[in-house]
SETORTOR-380326 format. One record per residue (C-alpha): residue number from 1; residue in one letter; x, y, z. Coordinates in Angstrom, 3 decimals, padded with zeros to 6 digits. Layout:
# residues N
   num   residuo         xx         yy         zz
   NUM         A          X          Y          Z
...
END
This chain:
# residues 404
   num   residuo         xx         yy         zz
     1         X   -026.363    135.364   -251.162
     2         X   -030.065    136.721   -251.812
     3         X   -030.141    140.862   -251.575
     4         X   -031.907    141.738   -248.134
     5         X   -033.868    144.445   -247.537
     6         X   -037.278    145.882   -248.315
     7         X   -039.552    143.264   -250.332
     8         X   -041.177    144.284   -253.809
     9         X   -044.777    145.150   -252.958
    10         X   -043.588    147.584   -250.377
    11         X   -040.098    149.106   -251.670
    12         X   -042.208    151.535   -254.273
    13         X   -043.299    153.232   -251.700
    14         X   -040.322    154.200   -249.448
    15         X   -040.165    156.464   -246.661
    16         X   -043.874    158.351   -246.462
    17         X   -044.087    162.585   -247.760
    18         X   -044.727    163.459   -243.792
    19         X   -041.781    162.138   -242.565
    20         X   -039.793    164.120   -244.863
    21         X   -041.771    167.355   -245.204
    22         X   -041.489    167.192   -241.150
    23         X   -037.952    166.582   -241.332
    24         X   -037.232    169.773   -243.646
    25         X   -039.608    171.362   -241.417
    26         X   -037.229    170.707   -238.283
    27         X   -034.240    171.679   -240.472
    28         X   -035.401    174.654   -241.763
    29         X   -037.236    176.189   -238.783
    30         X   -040.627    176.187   -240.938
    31         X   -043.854    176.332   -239.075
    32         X   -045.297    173.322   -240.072
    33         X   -048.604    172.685   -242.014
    34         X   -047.870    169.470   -243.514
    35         X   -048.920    166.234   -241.163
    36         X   -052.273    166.440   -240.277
    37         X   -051.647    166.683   -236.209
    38         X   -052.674    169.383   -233.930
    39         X   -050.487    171.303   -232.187
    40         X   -052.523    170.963   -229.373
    41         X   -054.232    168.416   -227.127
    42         X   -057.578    167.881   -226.743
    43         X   -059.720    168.176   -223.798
    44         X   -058.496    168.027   -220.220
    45         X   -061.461    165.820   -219.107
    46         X   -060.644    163.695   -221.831
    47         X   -056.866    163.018   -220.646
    48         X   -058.203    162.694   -216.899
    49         X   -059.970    159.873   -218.122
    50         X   -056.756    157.968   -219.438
    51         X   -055.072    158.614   -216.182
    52         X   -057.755    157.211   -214.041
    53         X   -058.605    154.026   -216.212
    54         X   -054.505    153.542   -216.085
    55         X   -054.976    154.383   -212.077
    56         X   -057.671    151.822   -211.796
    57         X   -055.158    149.260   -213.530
    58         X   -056.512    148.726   -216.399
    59         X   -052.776    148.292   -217.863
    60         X   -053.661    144.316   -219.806
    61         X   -054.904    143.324   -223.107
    62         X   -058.209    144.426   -223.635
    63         X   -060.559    141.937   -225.290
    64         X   -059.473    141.727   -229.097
    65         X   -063.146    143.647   -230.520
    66         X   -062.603    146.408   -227.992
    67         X   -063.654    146.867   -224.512
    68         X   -067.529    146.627   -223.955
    69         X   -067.977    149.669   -223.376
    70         X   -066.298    151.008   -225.641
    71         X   -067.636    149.139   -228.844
    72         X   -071.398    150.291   -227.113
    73         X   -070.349    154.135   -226.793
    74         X   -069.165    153.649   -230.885
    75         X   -072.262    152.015   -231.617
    76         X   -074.282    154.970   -229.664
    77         X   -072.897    157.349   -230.858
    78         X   -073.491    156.532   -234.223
    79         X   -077.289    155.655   -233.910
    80         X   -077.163    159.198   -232.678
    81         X   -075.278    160.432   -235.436
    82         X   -076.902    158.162   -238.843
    83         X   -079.976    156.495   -236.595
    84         X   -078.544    153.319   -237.522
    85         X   -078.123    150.304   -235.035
    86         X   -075.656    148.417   -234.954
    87         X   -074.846    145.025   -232.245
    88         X   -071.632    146.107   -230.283
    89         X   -071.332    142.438   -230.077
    90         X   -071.101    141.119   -233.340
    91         X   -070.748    144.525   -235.851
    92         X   -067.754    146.599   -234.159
    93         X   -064.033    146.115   -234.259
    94         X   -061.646    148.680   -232.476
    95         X   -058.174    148.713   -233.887
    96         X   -055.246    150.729   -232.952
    97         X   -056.181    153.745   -235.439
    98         X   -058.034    153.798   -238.615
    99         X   -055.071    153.086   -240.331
   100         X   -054.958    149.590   -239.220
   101         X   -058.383    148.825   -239.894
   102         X   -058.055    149.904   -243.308
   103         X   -055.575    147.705   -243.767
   104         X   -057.556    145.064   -241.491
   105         X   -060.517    145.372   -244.282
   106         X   -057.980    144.980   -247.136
   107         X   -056.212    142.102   -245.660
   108         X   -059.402    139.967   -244.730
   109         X   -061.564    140.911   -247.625
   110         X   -059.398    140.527   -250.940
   111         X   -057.544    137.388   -252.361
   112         X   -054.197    138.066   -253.985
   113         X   -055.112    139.289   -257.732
   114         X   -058.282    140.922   -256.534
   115         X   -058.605    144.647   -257.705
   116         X   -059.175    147.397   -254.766
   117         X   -061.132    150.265   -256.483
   118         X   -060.780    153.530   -255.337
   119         X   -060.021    157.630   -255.889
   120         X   -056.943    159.695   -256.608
   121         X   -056.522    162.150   -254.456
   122         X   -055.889    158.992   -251.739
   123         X   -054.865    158.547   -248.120
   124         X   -051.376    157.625   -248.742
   125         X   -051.862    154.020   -246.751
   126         X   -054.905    152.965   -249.091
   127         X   -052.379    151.919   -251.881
   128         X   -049.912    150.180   -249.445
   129         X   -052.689    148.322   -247.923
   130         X   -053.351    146.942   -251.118
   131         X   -050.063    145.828   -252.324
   132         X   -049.021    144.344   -248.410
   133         X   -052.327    142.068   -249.451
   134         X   -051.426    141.116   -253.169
   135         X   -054.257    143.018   -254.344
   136         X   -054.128    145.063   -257.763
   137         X   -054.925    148.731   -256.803
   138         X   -057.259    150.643   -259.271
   139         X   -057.369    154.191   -259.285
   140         X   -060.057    156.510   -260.428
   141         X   -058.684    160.446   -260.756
   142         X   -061.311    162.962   -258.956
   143         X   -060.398    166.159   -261.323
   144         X   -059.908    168.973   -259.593
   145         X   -060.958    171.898   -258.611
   146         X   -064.070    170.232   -257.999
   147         X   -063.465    166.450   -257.081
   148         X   -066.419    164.959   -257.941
   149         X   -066.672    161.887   -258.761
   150         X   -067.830    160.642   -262.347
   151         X   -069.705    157.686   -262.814
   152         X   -068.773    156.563   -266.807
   153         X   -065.025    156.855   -265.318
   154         X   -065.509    154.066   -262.364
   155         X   -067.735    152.108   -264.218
   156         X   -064.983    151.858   -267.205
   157         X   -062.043    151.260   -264.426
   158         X   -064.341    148.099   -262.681
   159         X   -063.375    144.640   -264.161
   160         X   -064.544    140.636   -262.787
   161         X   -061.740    141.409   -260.451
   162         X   -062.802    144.291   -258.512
   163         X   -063.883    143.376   -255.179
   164         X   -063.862    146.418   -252.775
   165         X   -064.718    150.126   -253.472
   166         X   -063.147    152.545   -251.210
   167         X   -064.333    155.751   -250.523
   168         X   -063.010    158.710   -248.297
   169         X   -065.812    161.041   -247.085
   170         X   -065.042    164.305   -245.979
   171         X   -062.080    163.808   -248.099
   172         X   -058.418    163.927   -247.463
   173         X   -057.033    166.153   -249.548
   174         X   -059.943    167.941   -250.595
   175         X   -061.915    168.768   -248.015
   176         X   -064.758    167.454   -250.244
   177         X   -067.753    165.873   -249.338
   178         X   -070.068    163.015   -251.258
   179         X   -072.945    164.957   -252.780
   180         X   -076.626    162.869   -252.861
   181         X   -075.729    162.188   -256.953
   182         X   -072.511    160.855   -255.514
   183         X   -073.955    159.095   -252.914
   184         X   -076.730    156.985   -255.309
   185         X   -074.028    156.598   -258.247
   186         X   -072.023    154.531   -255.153
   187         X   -074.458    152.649   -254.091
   188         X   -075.758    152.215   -257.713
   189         X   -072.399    150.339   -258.708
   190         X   -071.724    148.777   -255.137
   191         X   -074.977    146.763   -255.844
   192         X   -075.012    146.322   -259.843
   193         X   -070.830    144.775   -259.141
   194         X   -071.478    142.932   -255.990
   195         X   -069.043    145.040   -254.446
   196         X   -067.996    145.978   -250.373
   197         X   -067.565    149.028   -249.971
   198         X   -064.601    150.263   -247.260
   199         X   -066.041    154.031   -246.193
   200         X   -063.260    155.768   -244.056
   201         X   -065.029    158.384   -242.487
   202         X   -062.700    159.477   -240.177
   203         X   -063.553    163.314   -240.590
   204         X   -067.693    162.167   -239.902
   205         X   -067.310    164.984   -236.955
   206         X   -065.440    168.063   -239.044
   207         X   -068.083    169.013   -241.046
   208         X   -068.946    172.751   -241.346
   209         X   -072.198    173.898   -243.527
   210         X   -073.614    170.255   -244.651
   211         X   -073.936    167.994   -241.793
   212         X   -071.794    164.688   -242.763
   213         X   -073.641    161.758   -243.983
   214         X   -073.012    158.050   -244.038
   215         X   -072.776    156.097   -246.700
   216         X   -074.363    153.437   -244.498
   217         X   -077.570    155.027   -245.169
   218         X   -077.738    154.539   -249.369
   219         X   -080.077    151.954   -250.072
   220         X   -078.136    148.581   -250.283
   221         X   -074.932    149.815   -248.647
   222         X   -075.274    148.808   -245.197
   223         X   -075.308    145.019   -245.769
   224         X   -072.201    145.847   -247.903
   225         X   -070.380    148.832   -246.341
   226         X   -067.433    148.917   -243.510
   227         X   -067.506    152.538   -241.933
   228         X   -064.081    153.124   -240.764
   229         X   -063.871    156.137   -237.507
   230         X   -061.399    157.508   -235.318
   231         X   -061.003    159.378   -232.135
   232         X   -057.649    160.677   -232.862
   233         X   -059.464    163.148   -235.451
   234         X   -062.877    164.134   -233.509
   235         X   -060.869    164.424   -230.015
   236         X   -057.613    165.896   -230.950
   237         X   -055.295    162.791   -229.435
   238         X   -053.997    161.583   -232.787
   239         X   -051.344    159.945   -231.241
   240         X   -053.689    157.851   -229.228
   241         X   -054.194    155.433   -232.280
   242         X   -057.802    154.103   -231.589
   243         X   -060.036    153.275   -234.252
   244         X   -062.854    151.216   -235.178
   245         X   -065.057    149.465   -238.028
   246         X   -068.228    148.763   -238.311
   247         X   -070.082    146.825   -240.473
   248         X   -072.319    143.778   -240.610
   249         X   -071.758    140.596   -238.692
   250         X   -069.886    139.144   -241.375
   251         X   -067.773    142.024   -242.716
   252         X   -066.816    142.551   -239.084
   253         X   -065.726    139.093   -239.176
   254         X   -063.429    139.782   -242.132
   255         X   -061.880    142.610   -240.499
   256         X   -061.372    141.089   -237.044
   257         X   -060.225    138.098   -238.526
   258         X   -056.535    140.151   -240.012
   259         X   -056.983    142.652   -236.417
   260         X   -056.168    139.871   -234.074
   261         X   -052.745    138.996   -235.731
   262         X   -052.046    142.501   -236.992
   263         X   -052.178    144.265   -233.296
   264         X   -054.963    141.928   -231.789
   265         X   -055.728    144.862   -229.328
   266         X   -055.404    148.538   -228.900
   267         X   -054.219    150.413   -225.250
   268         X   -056.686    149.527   -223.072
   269         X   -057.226    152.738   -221.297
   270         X   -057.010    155.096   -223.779
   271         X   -060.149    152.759   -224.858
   272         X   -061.510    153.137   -221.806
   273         X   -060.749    157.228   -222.099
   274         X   -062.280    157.298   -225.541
   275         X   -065.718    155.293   -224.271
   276         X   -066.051    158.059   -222.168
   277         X   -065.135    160.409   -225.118
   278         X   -067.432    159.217   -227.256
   279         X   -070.159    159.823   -224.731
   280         X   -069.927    163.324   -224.940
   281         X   -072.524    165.912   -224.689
   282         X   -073.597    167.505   -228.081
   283         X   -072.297    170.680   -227.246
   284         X   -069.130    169.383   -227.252
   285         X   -069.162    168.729   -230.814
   286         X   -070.497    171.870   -231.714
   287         X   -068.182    174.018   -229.783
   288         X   -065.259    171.404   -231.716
   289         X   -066.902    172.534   -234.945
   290         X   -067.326    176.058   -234.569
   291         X   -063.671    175.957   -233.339
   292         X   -062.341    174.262   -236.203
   293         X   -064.499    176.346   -238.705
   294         X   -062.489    179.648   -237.578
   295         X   -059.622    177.751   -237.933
   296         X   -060.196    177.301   -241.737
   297         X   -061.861    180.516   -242.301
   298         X   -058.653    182.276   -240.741
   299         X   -056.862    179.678   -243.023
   300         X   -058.268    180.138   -246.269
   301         X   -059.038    183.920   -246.502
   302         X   -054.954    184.025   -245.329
   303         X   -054.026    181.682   -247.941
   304         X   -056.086    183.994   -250.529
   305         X   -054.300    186.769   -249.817
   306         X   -051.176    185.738   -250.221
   307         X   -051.475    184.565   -253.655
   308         X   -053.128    181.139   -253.485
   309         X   -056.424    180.223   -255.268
   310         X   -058.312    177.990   -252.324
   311         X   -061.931    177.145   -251.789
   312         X   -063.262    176.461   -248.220
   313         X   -063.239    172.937   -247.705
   314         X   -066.213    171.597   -246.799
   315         X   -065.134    168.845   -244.292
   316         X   -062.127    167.681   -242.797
   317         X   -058.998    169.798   -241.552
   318         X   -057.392    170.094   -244.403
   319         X   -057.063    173.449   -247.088
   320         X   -056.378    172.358   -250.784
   321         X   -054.983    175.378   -252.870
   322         X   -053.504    176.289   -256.091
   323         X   -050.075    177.428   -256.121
   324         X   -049.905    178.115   -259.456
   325         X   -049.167    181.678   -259.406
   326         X   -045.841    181.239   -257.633
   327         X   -044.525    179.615   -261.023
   328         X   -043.574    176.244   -259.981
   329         X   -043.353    173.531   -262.001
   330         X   -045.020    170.398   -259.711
   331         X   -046.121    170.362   -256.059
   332         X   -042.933    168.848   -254.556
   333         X   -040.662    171.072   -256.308
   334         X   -043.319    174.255   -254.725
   335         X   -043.311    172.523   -250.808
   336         X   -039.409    172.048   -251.339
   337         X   -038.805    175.559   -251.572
   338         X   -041.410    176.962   -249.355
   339         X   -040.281    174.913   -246.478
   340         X   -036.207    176.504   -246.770
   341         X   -037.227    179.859   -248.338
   342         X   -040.920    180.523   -246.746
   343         X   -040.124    178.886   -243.621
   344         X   -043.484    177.158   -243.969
   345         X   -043.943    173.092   -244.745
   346         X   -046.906    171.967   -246.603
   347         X   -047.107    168.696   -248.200
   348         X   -047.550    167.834   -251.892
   349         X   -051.082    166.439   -253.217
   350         X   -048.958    164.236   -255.512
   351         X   -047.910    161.638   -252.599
   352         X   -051.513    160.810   -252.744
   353         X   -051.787    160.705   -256.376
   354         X   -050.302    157.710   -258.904
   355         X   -050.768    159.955   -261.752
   356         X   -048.858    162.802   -259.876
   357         X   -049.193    165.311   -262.515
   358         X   -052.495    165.530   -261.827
   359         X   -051.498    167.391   -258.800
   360         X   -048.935    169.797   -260.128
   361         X   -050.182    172.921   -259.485
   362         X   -051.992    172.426   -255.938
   363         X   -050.029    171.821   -252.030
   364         X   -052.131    171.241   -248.831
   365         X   -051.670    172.856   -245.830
   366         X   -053.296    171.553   -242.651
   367         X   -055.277    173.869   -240.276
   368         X   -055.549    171.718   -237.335
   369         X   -053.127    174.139   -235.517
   370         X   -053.576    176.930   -233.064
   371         X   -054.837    179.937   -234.376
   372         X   -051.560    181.856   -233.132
   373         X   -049.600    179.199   -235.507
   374         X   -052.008    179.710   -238.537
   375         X   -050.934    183.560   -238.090
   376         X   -047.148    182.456   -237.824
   377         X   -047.081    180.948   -240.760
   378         X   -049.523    183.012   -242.678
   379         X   -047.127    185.854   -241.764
   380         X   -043.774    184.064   -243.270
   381         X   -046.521    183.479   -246.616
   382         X   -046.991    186.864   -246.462
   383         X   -043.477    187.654   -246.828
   384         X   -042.773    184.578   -249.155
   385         X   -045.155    186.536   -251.804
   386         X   -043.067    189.586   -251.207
   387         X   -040.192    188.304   -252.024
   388         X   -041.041    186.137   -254.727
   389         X   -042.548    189.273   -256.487
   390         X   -039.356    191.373   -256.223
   391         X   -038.144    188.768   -258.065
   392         X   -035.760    186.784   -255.168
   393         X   -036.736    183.600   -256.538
   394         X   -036.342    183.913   -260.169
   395         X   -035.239    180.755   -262.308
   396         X   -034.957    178.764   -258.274
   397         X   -036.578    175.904   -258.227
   398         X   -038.579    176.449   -261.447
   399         X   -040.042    179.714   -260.160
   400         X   -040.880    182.299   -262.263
   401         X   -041.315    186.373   -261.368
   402         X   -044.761    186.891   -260.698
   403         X   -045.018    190.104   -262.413
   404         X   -042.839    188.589   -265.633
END
């Protein structure tokens, strides 16, 4: 009899870094950092709207590209946003999250033995996409502290296999965000390799000095980019799962063409609630900006003080710092003791690495909490230092005494 279980292009990858660092995090009493979830909901007018499109009985399959509206408040709102137009028509797809249409675009663009290009620190579901699809991944390593990403490096990984470039912008981990240089040296390959390019720009609204900027806009990209969004991240309804592509007619064809057997529709009224989200007023977004932007500054000056090396990021809701003074050895040895001895869970950069070393010495904690939990667990941090510089910690774990 033939072993059953998990096939071989998925059982490398097991059960994902959030469900366990949440797990400890339930076990251990930790204030929890690690998934990238609010601990919040978002607005009230925003949830009214779900109740009165399920009200009105709007409780069937919605049409497989997304509800009309909807797919014309996605295709406003980012004219408004990039002053591109796109047809709602032809050029959207809504899936249920971003997650599934990244792995929509992976699943209708490549061939099995086609090579998926993209850059370490990753979205853990990138790489997955890419092997449920046969694909080779490729992975080019964004060096921290300052991520950026160098051209001789992807140039040297592209071979006559690489098909798709995939690019996260403002960047999970990092917080980064694609510079102009980074911006041309993108669209400078995309065109000179004949390549699509899959931007998942999820974070297009959390953006805090630099406005956000598509890479739509790159001469040659939009006949050859997919811009992947989400409400779940602008809105605070993560749990909602609605997301979209867009892209030219015929990309949008690729990626509709894996949606409508992966899900072939999301909820119908929380699309209806997020047409109406999606239509609202510019001050909303500011006011979600400004509030998010004390979230990180409370974040990162708290993280500084107790011991971390951490740069503001510039997008996104996420806080990459160094944890190197706490003597650890790697980043999932450090968020394995934090979570039972600092009561705090973080996750480790190296779930999103392949070359994991690479990520040894930094954890990421996610600010998309209430300020009153940022303080919580800022305080237990606080005392974590404490203790670790009396020395309570010595030879656990791979720790070190600070003052040794």
């Amino acid at each position: 009899m033939r072993t059953l279980g998990v096939n071989t292009r998925l059982k490398p990858f097991g059960a994902t870094i959030f469900a366990e660092m949440t797990a400890l995090a339930v076990k251990h009493g930790a204030v929890n950092l690690g998934q990238g979830a609010p601990d919040f909901d978002g607005p009230e007018w925003l949830k009214e709207a779900a109740v009165k499109a399920i009200r009105d009985g709007r409780g069937q399959y919605a049409r497989m590209t997304g509800l009309p509206e909807l797919t014309k408040a996605i295709t406003t709102r980012f004219e408004k946003t990039s002053g591109l137009s796109y047809d709602p028509e032809r050029d959207v797809v809504v899936t249920c999250g971003a997650t599934e249409a990244i792995l929509d675009c992976i699943l209708g663009l490549i061939e099995p033995g086609d090579e998926v290009l993209f850059f370490e620190p990753f979205y853990d579901s990138y790489i997955a996409s890419v092997a449920m699809a046969g694909g080779v991944p490729k992975v080019v390593t964004l060096e921290a502290p300052d991520f950026r990403i160098d051209e001789a490096a992807v140039r040297a990984a592209i071979t006559p296999r690489t098909r798709v470039l995939m690019v996260n912008s403002p960047h999970n981990p990092s917080g980064q965000m694609l510079s102009a240089a980074e911006r041309a040296t993108i669209a400078r390959i995309a065109e000179e390799f004949d390549l699509v390019v899959i931007s998942d720009e999820v974070y297009e609204e959390l953006w805090y000095e630099e406005p956000h900027r598509t890479l739509a806009l790159e001469p040659g990209l939009r006949e050859r980019t997919i811009v992947l969004g989400s409400l779940g991240k602008s809105f605070s309804f993560t749990g909602w799962k609605v997301g979209w592509a867009i892209a030219p007619a015929n990309l949008a064809q690729a990626v509709r063409s894996a949606h409508q057997f992966a899900s072939f529709c999301a909820p119908t009224p929380l699309q209806a609630a997020a047409a109406v989200a999606l239509s609202a007023p510019d001050s909303y977004f500011a006011e979600f900006r400004a509030e998010y932007r004390a979230r990180r500054d409370r974040m990162v000056e708290g993280l500084r003080r107790c011991g971390f090396r951490c740069d503001f990021p510039k997008g996104s809701y996420f806080a990459l710092a160094d944890h190197s003074a706490f003597g650890f050895e790697d980043d999932f040895a450090f968020c394995r003791h934090l979570v039972e001895h600092g009561k705090v869970a973080a996750i480790p950069p190296g779930a999103f690495y392949v070359n994991k070393r690479k990520a040894a010495s930094l954890v990421r904690f996610a600010f998309c909490k209430k300020l009153e939990t940022i303080d919580a667990a800022l305080v237990r941090l606080e005392e974590y230092r404490a203790r670790f510089e009396e020395g309570a910690f010595a030879g656990a774990g791979g720790a070190r005494a600070a003052r040794a």
